[in-house]
C-alpha positions in Angstrom: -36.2 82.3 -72.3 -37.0 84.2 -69.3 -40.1 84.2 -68.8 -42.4 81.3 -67.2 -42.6 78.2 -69.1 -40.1 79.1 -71.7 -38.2 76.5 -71.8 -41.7 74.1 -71.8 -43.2 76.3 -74.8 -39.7 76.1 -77.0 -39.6 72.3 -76.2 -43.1 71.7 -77.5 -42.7 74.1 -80.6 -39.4 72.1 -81.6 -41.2 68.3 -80.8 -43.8 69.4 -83.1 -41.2 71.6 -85.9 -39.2 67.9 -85.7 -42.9 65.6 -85.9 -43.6 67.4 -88.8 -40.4 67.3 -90.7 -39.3 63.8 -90.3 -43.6 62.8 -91.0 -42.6 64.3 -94.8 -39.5 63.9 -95.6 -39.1 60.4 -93.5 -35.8 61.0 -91.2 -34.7 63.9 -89.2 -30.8 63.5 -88.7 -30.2 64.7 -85.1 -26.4 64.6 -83.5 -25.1 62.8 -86.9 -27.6 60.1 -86.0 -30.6 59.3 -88.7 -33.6 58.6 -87.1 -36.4 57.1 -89.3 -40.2 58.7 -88.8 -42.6 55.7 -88.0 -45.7 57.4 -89.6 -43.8 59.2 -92.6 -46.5 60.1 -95.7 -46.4 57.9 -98.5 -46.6 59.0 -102.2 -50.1 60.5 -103.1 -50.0 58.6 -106.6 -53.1 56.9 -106.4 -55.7 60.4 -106.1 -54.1 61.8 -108.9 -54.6 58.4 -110.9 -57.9 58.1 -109.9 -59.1 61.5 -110.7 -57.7 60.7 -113.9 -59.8 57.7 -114.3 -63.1 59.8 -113.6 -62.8 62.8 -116.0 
C-alpha cells in the first residue's frame, strides 16, 4: 500500500471481487448489514430444458 495509487487499485479490485459475488449469490452481508444485488443471475433452467427439447 505504498506505492502510488494503492489504495485506488485495492478499492477497485474489492468493488469489482464484491460486484461479482453479490451478482451470483444475490447479497453480500457487509458490517452485519445484508445488502441485496440489483442485477443478481437468475436460474439457467430454461437452456438446459431447451436443449433437451432439441436432441
Amino acid at each position: 500500500m505504498e506505492r502510488h495509487c494503492a489504495i485506488g487499485r485495492f478499492r477497485m479490485c474489492a468493488s469489482l471481487t464484491l460486484r461479482r459475488r453479490a451478482r451470483n449469490v444475490g447479497s453480500v452481508v457487509i458490517d452485519g448489514k445484508k445488502i441485496a444485488a440489483l442485477s443478481a443471475k437468475k436460474p439457467r433452467g430454461r437452456k438446459a430444458k431447451t436443449a433437451e427439447a432439441k436432441s
